[in-house]
N, C-alpha and C positions, 0 to 999 in steps of 0.2 A: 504493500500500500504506500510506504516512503518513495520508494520510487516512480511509482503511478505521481504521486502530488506532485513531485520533484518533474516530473517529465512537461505536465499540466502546467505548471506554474513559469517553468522555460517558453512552452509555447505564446502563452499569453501574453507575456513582454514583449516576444519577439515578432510577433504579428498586430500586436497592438498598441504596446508603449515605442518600442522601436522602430516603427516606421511608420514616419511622416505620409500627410494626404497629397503629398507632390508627386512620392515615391509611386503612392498607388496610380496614378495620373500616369507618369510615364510610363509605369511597366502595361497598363490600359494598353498605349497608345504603340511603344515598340514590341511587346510581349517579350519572347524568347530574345530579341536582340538589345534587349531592357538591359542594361549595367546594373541597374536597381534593382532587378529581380536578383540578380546571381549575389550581391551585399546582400539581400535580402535574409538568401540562404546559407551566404557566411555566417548571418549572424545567428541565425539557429544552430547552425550547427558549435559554433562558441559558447552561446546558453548552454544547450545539452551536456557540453565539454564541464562546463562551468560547474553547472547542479550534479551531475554525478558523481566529479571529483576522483573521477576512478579509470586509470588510462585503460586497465584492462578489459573495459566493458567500451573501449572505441568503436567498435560495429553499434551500439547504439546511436547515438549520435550520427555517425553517416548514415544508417538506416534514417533515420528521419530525416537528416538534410535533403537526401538522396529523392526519398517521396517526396520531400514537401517542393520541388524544384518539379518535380513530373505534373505533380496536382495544382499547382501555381500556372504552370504554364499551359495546361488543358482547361483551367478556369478562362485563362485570358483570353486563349485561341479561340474557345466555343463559346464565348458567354454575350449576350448584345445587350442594347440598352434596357430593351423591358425584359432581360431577364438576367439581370446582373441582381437582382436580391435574391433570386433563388437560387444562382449559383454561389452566391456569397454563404447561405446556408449548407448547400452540397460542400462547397470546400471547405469547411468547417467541420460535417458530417468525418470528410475524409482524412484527416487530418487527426482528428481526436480516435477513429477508428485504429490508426495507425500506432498511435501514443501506447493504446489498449492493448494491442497484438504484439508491440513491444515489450510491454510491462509482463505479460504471460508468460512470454520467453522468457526473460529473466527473473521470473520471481523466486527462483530460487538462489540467484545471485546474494550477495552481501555487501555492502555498503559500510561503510565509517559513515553514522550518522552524528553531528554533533549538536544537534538542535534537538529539543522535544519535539515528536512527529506531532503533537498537537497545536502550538507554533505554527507549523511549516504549512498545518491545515489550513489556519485562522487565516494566516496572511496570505496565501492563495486562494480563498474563498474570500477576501476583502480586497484586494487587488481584481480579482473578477469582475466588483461591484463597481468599478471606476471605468477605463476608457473603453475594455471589450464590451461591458454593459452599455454605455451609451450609445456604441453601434449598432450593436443586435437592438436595439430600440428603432434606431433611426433607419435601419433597414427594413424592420415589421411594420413600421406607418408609416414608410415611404409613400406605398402606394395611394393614400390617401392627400387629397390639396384641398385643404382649408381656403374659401374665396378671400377672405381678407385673411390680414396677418396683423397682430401687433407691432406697431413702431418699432423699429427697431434703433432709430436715431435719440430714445428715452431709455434705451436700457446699456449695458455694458457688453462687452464683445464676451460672446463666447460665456454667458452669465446663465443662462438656461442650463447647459453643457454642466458648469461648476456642482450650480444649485444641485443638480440631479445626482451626481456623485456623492456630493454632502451628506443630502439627506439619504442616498444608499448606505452610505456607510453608518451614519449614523441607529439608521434600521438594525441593521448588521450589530452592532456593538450592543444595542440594548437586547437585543434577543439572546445574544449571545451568552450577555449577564443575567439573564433571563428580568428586564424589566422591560415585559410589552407593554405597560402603561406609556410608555416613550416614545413607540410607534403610535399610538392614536393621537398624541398632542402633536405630533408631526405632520401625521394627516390632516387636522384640522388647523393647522396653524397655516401649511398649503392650500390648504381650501378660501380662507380668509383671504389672505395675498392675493389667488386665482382670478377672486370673485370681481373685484372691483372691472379689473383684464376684460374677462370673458364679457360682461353685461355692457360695458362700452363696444367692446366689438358688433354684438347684437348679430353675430353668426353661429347660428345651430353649429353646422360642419368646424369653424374652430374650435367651439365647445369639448364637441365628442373629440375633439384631433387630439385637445390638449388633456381629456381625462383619460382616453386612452394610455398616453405615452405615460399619464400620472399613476397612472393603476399598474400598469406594467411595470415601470420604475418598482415601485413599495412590492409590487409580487413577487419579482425576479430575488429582491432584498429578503423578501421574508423567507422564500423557500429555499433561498444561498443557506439562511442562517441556520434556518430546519436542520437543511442538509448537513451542514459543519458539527450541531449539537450530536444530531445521530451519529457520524463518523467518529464521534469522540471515542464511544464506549469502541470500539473497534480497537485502539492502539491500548 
């Protein structure tokens, strides 16, 4: 199971925190002749390197650089504009499939662990909660356009984006301690803020756009945290 979180937790940086929306722009627009793609896949395979810690289990690591370069580049080849969120899902799919098939192989391997595996949960189920959570949001109500929008020359760049992480994490942390009284003043304290928003807009379709992504948010938060609780008794 250290090793599964360990592999999980590589990936996520490396497809999420490590690389910039420019990166994904070019490697769009050259695919396989992308420079960006192949950094891309350096840098997985250096994460991998990194969280194992262990030279002996090197076929790991190229094992996944190796896919994740195959499946990177069959996303960009096949994928067009109305169906780039579903294969944003599929690659995702395939990806984590691979993580899995890895971790089976060596689960009988051994590792120098020097962290509590319960740690190594925590902060890879709240690190979840942040930039790859924002995605997977903004790629599920993509398909959705709201007629108007909120100003955006009244708010902060990228403040939506923040706020949403915040209050994931926040979700995250009190379940965790187990005080869910702290999830409902969160939801209602969002709703307060929401409301002034929404009733100035006087758009149905914004409404639903923006409780959508608000309920997704606090669900995805709550069932990270579920899941993190459960996995505890496991180590």
């Amino acid at each position: 199971m250290i090793i599964l979180i360990k592999l999980i937790l590589a990936h996520l940086i490396g497809d999420f925190l490590l690389q910039p929306y420019t990166w994904v722009q070019e490697k769009e627009a050259k695919k396989f002749a992308s420079p960006k793609l192949y950094l891309h896949i350096f840098i997985h395979l250096l994460l991998n390197f990194l969280v194992l810690w262990d030279f002996s289990l090197w076929y790991i690591p190229l094992i996944i650089a190796g896919t994740h370069l195959i499946i990177d580049g069959l996303k960009l080849s096949l994928q067009t504009a109305k169906s780039k969120r579903l294969f944003f899902f599929i690659d995702q799919l395939f990806h984590f499939t691979v993580i899995f098939l890895v971790y089976f192989f060596c689960i009988n391997s051994t590792i120098d662990f020097k962290f509590p595996p319960q740690l190594l949960l925590i902060i890879t189920g709240a690190f979840f909660l942040t930039t790859p959570t924002s995605v997977i949001i903004k790629m599920i109500i993509s398909v959705y356009k709201p007629q108007t929008e909120i100003e955006k020359d009244e708010s902060l760049d990228n403040a939506g984006k923040y706020i949403g992480i915040l209050e994931r994490l926040l979700v995250f942390v009190f379940i965790i301690s187990n005080h869910w009284e702290g999830v409902g003043f969160l939801i209602a304290a969002k709703s307060i803020f929401r409301f002034s928003d929404l009733t100035a807009s006087k758009d149905r379709k914004l409404t639903e756009y923006i409780l959508i992504g608000t309920l997704l948010s606090f669900g995805i938060a709550i069932l990270s945290a579920i899941l993190c609780n459960s996995l505890m008794f496991v180590f």
